[in-house]
N, C-alpha and C positions, 0 to 999 in steps of 0.2 A: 736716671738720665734726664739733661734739663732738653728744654725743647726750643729749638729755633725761633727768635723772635725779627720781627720785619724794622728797619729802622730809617729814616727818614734820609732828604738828600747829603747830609754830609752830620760826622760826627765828630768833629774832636779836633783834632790836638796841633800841633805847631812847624810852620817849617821857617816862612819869614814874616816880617811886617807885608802889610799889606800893599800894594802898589797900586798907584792911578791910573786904572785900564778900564776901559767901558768895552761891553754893559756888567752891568753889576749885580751882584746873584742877591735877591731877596730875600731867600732864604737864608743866609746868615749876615748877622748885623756887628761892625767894628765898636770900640769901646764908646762911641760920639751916640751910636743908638742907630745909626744912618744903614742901606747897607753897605755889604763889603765890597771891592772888587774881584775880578776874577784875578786869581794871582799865577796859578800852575794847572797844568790839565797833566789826565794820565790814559796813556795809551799802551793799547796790548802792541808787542813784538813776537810771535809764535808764544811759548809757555813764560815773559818774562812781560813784566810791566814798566814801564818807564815813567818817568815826572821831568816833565821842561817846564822853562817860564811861559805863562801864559801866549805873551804877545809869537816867543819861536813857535809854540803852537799852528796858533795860527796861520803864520808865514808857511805852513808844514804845509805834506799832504797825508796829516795823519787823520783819518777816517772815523776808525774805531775808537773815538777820544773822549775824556770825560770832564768837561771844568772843574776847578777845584777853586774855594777859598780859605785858602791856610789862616788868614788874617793875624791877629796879635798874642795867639796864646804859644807856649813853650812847649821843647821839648822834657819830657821828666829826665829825673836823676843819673836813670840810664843811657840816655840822649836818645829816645823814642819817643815817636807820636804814631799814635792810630788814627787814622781818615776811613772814611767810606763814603759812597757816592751808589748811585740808582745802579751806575755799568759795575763797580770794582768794589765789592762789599769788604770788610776787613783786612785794610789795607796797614800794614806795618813800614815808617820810615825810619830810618839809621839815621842821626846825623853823619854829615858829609858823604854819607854813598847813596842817599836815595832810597827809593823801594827795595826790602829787604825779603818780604813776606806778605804774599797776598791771598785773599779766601778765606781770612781767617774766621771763623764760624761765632755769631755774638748769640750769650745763651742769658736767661734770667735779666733782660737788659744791658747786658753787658759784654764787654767782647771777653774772648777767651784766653784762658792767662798760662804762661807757660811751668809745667810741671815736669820735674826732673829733669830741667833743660830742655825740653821739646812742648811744642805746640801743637795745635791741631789747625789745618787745614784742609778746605775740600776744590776737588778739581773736574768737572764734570756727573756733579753727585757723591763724586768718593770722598774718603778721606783719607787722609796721610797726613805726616808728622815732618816738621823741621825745627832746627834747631837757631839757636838766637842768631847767627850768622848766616840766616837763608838759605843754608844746604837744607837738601831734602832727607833726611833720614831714615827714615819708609815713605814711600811711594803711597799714593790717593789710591787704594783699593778695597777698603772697608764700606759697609754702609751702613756702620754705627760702629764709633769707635770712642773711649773714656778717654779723661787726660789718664796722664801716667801720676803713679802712686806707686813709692816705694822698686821704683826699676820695670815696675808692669804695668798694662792698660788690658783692659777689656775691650774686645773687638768682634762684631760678627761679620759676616758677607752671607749675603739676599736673605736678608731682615728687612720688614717693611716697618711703616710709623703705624699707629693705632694710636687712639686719646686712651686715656687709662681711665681703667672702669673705678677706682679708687672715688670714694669722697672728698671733694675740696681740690681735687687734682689739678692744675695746671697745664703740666706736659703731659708729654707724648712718651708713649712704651714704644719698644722694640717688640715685634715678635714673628715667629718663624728663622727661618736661615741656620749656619753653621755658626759657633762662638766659639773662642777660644782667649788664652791669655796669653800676651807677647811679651816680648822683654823688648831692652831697647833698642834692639837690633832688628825687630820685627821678626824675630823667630816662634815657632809657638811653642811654649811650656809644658801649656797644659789646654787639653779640647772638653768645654767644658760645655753643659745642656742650654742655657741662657740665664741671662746678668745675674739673677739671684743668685744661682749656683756660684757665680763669678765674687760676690759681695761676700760671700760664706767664706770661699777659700782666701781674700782680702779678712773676714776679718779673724780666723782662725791664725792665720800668719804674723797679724801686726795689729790686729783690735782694731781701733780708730788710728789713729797714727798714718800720716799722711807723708 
C-alpha cells in the first residue's frame, strides 16, 4: 500500500489560456517566466464542486472558494486535466462539463490512476470509488482501500496507518480493522485477515497480471 504524499498550491494540467485579472498567484508562473493570473476558482456546493471564471467568482458570494491558475498547459488525449489547490486536493476536469471527480488521493508523487475503470476517492477520511464519468460507484466508506485489479480491490474498515517496520520503507501499513475483497459492485467476495492474505489470494488467482 503507497502512502499519502502532501503536494503543494496547485498541480497540473489545463483548462484555458490564461486571462488578465489581478492579483496574480506566485506560485505558478506563464510560459514569459512572469506569474500567472488567477484565471478560475472552485467552490464546494453541498457534495459537488464547481469551477467558474475567476472574475464571476468574485462578483459571487461564494465563501468557501479556492483560486486557481489553469494557465497554458492542455488537456491529455483523453480531454482530462488534474488540479489541486490547499482547499480541493485531486481535482479531476472533463473537457466541456467541468469538475468531474474530486479527492482524488495522490500516492508515490503522483495522483491516482484509474483501474478497471474506477478510481479512488476520499470523502471525509473514507474512501470510495467512481467511475470516468463522475458517478459514484461505491460510496467513501473504507479506510484503506487498493485500486481494482483484475475486477477486485482490497479494502478494510477501522484500520489505522502505522510507518512500516520494513528496511528502506517509505509508506505506511494498514493494521488492525475488518478486510475484505470487493468486486466491482462493492460486494464482498471474500473476508480476508489483512493485505498479505489479500496479495496471496491476488497472486494465486492471476500471478502478477494486473
Amino acid at each position: 500500500m503507497n502512502a499519502d504524499r502532501t503536494i503543494g498550491l496547485l498541480v497540473v494540467s489545463a483548462l484555458a489560456p490564461a486571462i488578465a485579472i489581478e492579483p496574480l498567484n506566485p506560485d505558478v508562473m506563464d510560459s514569459s517566466g512572469k506569474p500567472a493570473a488567477w484565471t478560475h476558482c472552485l467552490y464546494q456546493v453541498k457534495d459537488s464542486l464547481k469551477i467558474q471564471p475567476y472574475d464571476s467568482c468574485m462578483s459571487g458570494k461564494n465563501t468557501a472558494m479556492s483560486k486557481i491558475s489553469l494557465g497554458e498547459t492542455q488537456y491529455d488525449s483523453a480531454g482530462r486535466a488534474w488540479i489541486s489547490t490547499n482547499e480541493f486536493k485531486g481535482v479531476l476536469l472533463q473537457k466541456g462539463r467541468g469538475v468531474v471527480i474530486w479527492g482524488i488521493p495522490y500516492f508515490d508523487n503522483g495522483i491516482d490512476e484509474f483501474k478497471n475503470g474506477l478510481i479512488r476517492f476520499e470523502r471525509g477520511g473514507k474512501t470510495g470509488y467512481a467511475a470516468a464519468d463522475g458517478k459514484i460507484v461505491i460510496k467513501p466508506k473504507y479506510d484503506g482501500a487498493w485500486q481494482f485489479k483484475n475486477g477486485f480491490a482490497m479494502v478494510c474498515v477501522g484500520c489505522v496507518k502505522e510507518p512500516c517496520r520494513e528496511k528502506d520503507c517509505e509508506h505506511l501499513a494498514l493494521i488492525g480493522g475488518k478486510w475484505a475483497m470487493i468486486n466491482k459492485s462493492g460486494k464482498t467476495v471474500k473476508k480476508i485477515k489483512d493485505w498479505k492474505e489479500g496479495y496471496d489470494w491476488w497472486r494465486k488467482k492471476w500471478g502478477r497480471k494486473k
